[in-house]
C-alpha positions as CSV (number, residue, x, y, z in Angstrom):
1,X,-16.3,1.0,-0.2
2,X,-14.6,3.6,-2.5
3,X,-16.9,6.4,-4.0
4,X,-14.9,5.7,-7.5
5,X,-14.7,2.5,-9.7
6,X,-10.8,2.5,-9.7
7,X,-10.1,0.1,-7.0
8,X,-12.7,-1.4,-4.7
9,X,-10.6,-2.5,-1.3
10,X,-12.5,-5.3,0.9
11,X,-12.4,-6.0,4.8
12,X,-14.1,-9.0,5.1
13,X,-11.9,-9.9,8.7
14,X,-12.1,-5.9,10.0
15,X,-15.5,-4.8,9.2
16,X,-14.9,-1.7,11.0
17,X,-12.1,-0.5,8.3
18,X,-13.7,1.1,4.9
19,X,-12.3,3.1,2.0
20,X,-13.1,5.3,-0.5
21,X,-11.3,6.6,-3.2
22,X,-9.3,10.3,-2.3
23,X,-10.6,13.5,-4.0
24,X,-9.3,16.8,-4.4
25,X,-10.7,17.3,-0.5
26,X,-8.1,14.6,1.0
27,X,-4.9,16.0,-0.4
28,X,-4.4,18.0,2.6
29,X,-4.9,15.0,4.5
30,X,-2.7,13.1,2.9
31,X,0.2,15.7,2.4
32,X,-0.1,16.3,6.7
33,X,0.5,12.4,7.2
34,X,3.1,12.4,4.9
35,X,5.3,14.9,6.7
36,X,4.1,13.4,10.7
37,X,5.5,10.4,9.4
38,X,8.4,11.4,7.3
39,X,11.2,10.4,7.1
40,X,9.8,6.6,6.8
41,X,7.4,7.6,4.0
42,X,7.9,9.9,1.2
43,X,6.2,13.6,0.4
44,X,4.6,13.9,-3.1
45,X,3.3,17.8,-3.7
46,X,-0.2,19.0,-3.6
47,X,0.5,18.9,-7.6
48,X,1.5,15.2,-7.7
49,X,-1.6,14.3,-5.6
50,X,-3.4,16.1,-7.6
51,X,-2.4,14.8,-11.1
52,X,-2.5,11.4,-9.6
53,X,-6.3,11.6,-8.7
54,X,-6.9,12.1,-12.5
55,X,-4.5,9.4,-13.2
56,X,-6.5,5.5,-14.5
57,X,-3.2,4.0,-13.8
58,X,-3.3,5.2,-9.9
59,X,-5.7,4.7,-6.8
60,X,-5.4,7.2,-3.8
61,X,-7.3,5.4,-1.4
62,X,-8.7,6.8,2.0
63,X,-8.9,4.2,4.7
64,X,-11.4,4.9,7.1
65,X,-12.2,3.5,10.9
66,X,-15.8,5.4,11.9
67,X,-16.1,7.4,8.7
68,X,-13.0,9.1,10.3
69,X,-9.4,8.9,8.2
70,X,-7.0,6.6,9.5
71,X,-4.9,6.5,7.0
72,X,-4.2,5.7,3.0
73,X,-2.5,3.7,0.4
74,X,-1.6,4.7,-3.3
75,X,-1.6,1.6,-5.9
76,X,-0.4,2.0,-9.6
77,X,-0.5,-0.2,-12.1
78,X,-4.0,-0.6,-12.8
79,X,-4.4,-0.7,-16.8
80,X,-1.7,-3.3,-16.8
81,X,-2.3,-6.8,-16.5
82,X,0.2,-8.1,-15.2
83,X,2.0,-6.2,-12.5
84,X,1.1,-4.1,-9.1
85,X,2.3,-1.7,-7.5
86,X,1.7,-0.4,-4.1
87,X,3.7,3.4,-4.1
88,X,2.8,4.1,-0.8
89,X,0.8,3.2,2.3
90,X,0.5,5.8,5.0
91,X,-1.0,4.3,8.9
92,X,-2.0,7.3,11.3
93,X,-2.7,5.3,14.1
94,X,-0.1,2.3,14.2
95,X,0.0,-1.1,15.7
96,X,-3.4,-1.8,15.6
97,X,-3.5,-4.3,12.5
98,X,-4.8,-1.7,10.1
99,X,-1.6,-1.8,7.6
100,X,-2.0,-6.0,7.9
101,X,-5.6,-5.7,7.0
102,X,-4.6,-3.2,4.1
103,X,-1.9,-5.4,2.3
104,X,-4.5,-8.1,3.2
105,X,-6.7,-6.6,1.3
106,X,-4.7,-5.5,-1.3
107,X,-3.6,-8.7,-1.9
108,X,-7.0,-10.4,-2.3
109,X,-7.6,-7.5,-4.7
110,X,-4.5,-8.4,-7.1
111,X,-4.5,-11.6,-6.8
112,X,-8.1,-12.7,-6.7
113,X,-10.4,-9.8,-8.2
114,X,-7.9,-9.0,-10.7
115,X,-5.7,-12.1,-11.2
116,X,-2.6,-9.9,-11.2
117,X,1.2,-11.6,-11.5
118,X,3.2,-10.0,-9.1
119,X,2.5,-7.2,-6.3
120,X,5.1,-5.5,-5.2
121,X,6.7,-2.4,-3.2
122,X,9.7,-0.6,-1.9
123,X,10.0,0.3,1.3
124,X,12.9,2.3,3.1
125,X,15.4,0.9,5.3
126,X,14.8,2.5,8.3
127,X,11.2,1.3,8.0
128,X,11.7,-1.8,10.1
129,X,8.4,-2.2,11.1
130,X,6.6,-2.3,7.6
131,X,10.0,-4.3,6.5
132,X,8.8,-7.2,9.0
133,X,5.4,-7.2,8.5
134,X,5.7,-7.3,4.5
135,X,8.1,-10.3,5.1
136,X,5.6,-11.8,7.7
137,X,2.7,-12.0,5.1
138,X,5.1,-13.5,2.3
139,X,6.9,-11.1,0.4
140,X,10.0,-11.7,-0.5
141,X,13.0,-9.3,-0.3
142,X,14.6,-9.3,-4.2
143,X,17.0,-6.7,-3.4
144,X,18.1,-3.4,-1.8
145,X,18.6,0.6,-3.9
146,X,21.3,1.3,-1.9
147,X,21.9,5.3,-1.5
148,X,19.0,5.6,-3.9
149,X,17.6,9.0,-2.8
150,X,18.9,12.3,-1.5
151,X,16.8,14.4,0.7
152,X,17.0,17.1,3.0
153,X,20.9,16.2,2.8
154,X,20.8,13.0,3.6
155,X,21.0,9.4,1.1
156,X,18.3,6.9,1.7
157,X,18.2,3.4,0.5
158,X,15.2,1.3,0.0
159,X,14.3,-2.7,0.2
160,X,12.3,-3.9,-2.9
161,X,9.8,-6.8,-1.8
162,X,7.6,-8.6,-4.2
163,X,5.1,-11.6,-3.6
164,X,3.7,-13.5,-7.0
165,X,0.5,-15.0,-7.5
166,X,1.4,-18.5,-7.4
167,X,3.3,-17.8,-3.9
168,X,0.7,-16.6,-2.0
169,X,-1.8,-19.6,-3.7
170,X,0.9,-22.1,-2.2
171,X,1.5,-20.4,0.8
172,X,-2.5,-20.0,1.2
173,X,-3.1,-23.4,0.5
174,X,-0.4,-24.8,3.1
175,X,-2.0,-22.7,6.2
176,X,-5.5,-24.4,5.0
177,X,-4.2,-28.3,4.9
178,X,-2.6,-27.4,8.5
179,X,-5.9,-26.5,9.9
């Protein structure tokens, strides 16, 4: 579990994943799997991290296989109660179900723990594997920032995907009368 009280994440399915919440000590971490995996993930400064940590709104999240970082997720939107955001979720080690079992959990965290509206994210157009999966657990593609951001001289456009509460209930409830 996290060693904060900002956002506790659950693996009830993938008992060998755990999380904590980032300190000062993981920004290093962090910033070195941002730029392996740029460009399909953004770069936030030592700074940002660093103000983001202090932030109520924000949880920086270490996700851990083994005690050993696999990888992390930032969530805003915590002192509202209505809307969530997921800013960022980083995988070191992909195709192995770890970013399924982290929106998973996410999820149950929103929409469950916290009885949040709508969860939702952005993610960039070349990302086609986080694209798919965010489709294949039910969110719902409300639109495209076309040309949105410039960086290192080149324009990147991102899909925005949200899921609401009452979706996910349905959709939940239709894969249970199936069974």
């Amino acid at each position: 579990m996290m060693s904060c009280c900002k956002m506790v994440l659950k693996f009830s399915h993938r008992p060998e994943i755990d999380s904590r919440g980032a300190v000062q000590e993981d920004i290093q971490y962090m910033m070195a799997l941002e730029s392996e995996l740029s460009p399909i993930i953004n770069m936030w400064s030592h700074e940002e991290h660093t103000k983001k940590i202090a932030d109520p709104d924000v949880a920086q999240i270490i996700i851990e296989v083994d005690s050993k970082p696999i990888g992390y997720v930032i969530v805003q939107g915590l002192t509202s109660p209505h809307v969530l955001t997921i800013t960022r979720l980083a995988v070191a080690v992909p195709r192995q179900g770890y970013g399924r079992a982290i929106i998973n959990s996410i999820i149950d965290y929103a929409f469950y723990t916290k009885s949040y509206n709508r969860l939702w994210l952005d993610v960039l157009t070349t990302n086609e594997v986080a694209y798919q999966l965010y489709l294949s657990m039910g969110f719902t593609l409300e639109g495209t920032l076309r040309e949105n951001e410039y960086h290192e001289g080149r324009y990147y456009s991102y899909h925005i995907l949200s899921i609401l509460q009452r979706e996910y209930a349905l959709e939940n409830s239709l894969k249970e009368s199936s069974k």
